[in-house]
C-alpha positions in Angstrom: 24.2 -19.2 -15.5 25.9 -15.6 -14.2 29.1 -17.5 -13.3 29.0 -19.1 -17.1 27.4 -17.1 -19.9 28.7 -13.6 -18.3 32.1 -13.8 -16.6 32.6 -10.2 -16.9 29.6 -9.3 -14.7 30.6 -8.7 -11.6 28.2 -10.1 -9.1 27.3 -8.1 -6.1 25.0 -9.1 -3.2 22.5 -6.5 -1.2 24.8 -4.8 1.4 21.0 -3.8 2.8 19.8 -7.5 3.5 23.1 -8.9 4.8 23.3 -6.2 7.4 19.3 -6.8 7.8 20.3 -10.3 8.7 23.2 -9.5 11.1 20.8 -7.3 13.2 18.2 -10.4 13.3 20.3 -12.8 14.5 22.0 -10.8 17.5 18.2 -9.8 18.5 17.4 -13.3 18.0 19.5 -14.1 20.9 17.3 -12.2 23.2 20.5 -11.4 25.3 20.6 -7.7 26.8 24.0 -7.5 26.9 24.5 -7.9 23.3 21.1 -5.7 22.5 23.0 -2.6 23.8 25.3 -3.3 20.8 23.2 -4.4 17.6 23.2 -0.9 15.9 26.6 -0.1 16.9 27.9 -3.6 15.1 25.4 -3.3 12.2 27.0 0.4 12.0 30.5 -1.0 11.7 29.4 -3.4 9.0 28.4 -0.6 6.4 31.4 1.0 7.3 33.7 -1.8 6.8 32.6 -2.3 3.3 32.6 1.8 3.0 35.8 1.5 3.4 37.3 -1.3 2.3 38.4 0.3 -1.5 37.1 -3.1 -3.1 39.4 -5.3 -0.7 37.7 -8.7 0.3 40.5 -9.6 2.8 40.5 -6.1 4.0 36.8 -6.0 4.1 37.0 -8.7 6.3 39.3 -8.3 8.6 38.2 -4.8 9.4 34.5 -6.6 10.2 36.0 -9.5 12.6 37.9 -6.8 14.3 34.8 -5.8 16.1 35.3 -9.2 18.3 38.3 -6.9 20.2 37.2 -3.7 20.1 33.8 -5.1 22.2 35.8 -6.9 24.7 37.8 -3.1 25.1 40.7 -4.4 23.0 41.8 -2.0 20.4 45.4 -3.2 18.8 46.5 -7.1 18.4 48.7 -9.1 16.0 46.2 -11.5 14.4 46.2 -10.2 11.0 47.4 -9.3 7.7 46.4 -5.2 7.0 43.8 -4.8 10.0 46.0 -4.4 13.5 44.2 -1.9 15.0 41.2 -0.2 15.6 40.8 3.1 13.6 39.1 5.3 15.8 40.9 8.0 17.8 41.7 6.2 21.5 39.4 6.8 24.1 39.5 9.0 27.4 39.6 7.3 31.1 35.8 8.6 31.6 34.6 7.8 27.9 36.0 4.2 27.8 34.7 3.3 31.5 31.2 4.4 30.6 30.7 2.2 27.4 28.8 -1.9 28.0 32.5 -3.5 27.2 31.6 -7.5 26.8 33.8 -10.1 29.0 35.5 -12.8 26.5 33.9 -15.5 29.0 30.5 -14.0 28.6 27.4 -15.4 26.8 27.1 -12.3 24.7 30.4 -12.4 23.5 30.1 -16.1 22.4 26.6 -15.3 20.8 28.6 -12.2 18.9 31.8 -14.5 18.0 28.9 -17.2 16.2 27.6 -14.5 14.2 30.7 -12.7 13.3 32.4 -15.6 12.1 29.8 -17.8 10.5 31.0 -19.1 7.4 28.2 -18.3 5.1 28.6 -14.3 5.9 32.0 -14.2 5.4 31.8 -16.1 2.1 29.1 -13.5 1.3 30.9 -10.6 2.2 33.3 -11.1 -0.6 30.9 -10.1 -3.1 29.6 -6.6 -1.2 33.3 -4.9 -1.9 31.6 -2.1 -4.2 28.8 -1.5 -1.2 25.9 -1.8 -3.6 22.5 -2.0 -2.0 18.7 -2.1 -2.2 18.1 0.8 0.6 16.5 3.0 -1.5 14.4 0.8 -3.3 13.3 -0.3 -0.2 12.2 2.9 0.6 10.5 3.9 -2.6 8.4 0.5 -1.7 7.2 2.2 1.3 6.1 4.9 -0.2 4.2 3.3 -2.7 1.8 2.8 0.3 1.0 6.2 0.8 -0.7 7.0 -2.6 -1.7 2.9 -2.8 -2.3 1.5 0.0 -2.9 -2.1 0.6 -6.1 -2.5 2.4 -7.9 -0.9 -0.9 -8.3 -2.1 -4.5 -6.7 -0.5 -7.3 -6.8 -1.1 -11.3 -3.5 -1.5 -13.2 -4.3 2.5 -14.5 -3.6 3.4 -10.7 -0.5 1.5 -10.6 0.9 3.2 -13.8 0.4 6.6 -12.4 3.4 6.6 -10.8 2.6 9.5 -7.7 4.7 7.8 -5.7 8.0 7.6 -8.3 7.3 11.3 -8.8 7.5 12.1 -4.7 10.2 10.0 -4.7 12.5 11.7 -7.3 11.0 15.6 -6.7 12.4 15.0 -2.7 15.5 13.1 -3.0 18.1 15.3 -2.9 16.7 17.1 0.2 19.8 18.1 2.8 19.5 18.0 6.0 17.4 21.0 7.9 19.6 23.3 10.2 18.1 25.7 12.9 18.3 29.3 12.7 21.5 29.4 14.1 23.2 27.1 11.8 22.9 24.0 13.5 22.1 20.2 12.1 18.6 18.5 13.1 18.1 15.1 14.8 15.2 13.4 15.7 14.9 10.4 17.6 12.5 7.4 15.0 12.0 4.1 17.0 13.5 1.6 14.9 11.5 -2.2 15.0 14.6 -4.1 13.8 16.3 -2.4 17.1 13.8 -2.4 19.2 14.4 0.8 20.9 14.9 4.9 19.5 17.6 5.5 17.1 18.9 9.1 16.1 18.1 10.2 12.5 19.0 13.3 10.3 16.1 15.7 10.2 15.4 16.4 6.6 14.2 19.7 4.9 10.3 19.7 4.5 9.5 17.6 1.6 8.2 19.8 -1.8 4.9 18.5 -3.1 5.2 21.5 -6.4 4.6 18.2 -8.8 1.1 17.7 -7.8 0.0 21.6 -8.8 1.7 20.7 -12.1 0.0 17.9 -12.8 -3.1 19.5 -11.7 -2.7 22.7 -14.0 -1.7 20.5 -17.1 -4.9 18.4 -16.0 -7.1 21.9 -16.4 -5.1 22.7 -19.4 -5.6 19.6 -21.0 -9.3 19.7 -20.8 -9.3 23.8 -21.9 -7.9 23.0 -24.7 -10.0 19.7 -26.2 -12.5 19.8 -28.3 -15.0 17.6 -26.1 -13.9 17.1 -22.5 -16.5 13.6 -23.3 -14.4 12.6 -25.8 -11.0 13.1 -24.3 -12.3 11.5 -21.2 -13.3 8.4 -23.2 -10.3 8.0 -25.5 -8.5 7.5 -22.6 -10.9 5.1 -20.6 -10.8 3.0 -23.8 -10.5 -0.3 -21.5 -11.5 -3.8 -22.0 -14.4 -4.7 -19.0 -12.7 -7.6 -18.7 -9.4 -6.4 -17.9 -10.2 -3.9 -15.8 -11.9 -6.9 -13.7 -9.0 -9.0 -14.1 -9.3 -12.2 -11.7 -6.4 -14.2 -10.4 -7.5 -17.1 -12.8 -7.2 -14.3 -15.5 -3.9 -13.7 -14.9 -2.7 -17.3 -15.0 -4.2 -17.6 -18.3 -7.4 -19.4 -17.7 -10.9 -19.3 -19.3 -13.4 -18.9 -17.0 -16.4 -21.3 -17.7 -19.8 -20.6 -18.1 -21.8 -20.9 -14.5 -24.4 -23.3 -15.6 -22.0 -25.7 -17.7 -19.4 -25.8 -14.1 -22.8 -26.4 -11.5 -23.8 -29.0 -14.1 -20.0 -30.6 -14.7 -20.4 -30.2 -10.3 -23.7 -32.3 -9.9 -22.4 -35.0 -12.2 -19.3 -35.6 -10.4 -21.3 -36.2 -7.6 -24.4 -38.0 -9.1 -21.2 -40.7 -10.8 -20.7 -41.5 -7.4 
């Protein structure tokens, strides 16, 4: 339908999932040569596409180029636009300390299957523009916090929104700095990993919204002419919505009890 009634959409697939998918499948292999490397690779994938300036081939190359710069290879001829590996080269002591893989080795075959499987590198070609779900994803987790999923909540709570407001009053945070200037790192274990992974420190998060929903609650109820009355304009709800079943939603009527035990007993007493 996208490819036929809008050809001028551009179709873009979630960066976020693809590179979700990557890390499964090398952890998958349960190898702990290549485990050393998942979040390095996974790493070079976002910046492949970072960098790419909306080049498919580019994009590409630039990603398969990760099967010789793991096996400590770092210039080679089999390309078009990627010959060589962008990063400055490395010292005696820095490049003898990192896991290089062995071409023969099992982890480098496992990392060749993935890097080159036909259906990622068909996919690839529509993540040129880097679009992603990563901070939906992360508004989702949120959610949590002001609804969490063990508890029962009307629709009413839903609507509220608490956790879009936290959400949009703390994006823009930078990251925090010691006194003396410096940027702040914590280490966050990281379940797709399976180990600790470095993250920025943010600034404290600003929770100013809640007081400002709390004084225009108090003002709102100052200034109405019954607080009973405000209350119950707005709790104006339909007992049966607010007790909304699954069979509800779908649309059904829910029987009478004593016509469905009756429709029941005859069912059996027919046979």
């Amino acid at each position: 339908m996208l490819r036929e009634d809008h050809k001028t959409i551009k179709h873009e697939f979630d960066l976020w999932h693809i590179v979700k998918g990557v890390k499964k499948r090398m952890l998958q292999s349960r190898n702990t040569e290549l485990k050393e490397w998942v979040r390095m690779v996974s790493n070079h994938l976002w910046y492949c596409v970072c960098t790419c300036d909306g080049d498919a081939l580019l994009l590409k190359e630039k990603w398969t180029s990760i099967l010789h710069h793991i096996i400590n290879v770092h210039e080679w001829l089999s390309a078009e636009k990627m010959l060589k590996c962008e990063h400055e080269p490395y010292s005696e002591e820095d490049g003898s300390s990192r896991p290089w893989l062995e071409r023969s080795s099992k982890a480098f075959g496992t990392l060749q299957k993935v890097v080159m499987d036909k259906r990622l590198l068909k996919k690839l070609d529509k993540v040129t523009e880097g679009i992603h779900t990563g901070e939906l994803e992360s508004i989702h987790s949120l959610y949590t916090k002001y609804v969490p999923k063990r508890k029962k909540f009307t629709e009413e709570s839903f609507q509220a929104r608490l956790a879009a407001l936290d959400h949009n009053h703390n994006i823009d945070r930078e990251q925090a700095q010691t006194k003396k200037g410096a940027l702040q790192f914590k280490l966050q274990y990281s379940k797709p990993v399976g180990g600790y992974v470095v993250k920025a420190m943010k600034t404290p998060k600003s929770y100013n919204f809640r007081r400002e929903i709390m004084v225009g609650v108090v003002e709102r109820c100052l200034s109405a002419s019954s607080m009973r009355s405000e209350l119950a304009e707005h709790r104006h709800i339909d007992a049966e919505k607010e007790k909304r079943t699954l069979g509800a939603h779908k649309g059904l009527v829910k029987p009478s009890k004593e016509d469905a035990v009756a429709h029941h007993l005859s069912r059996f007493a027919n046979k």
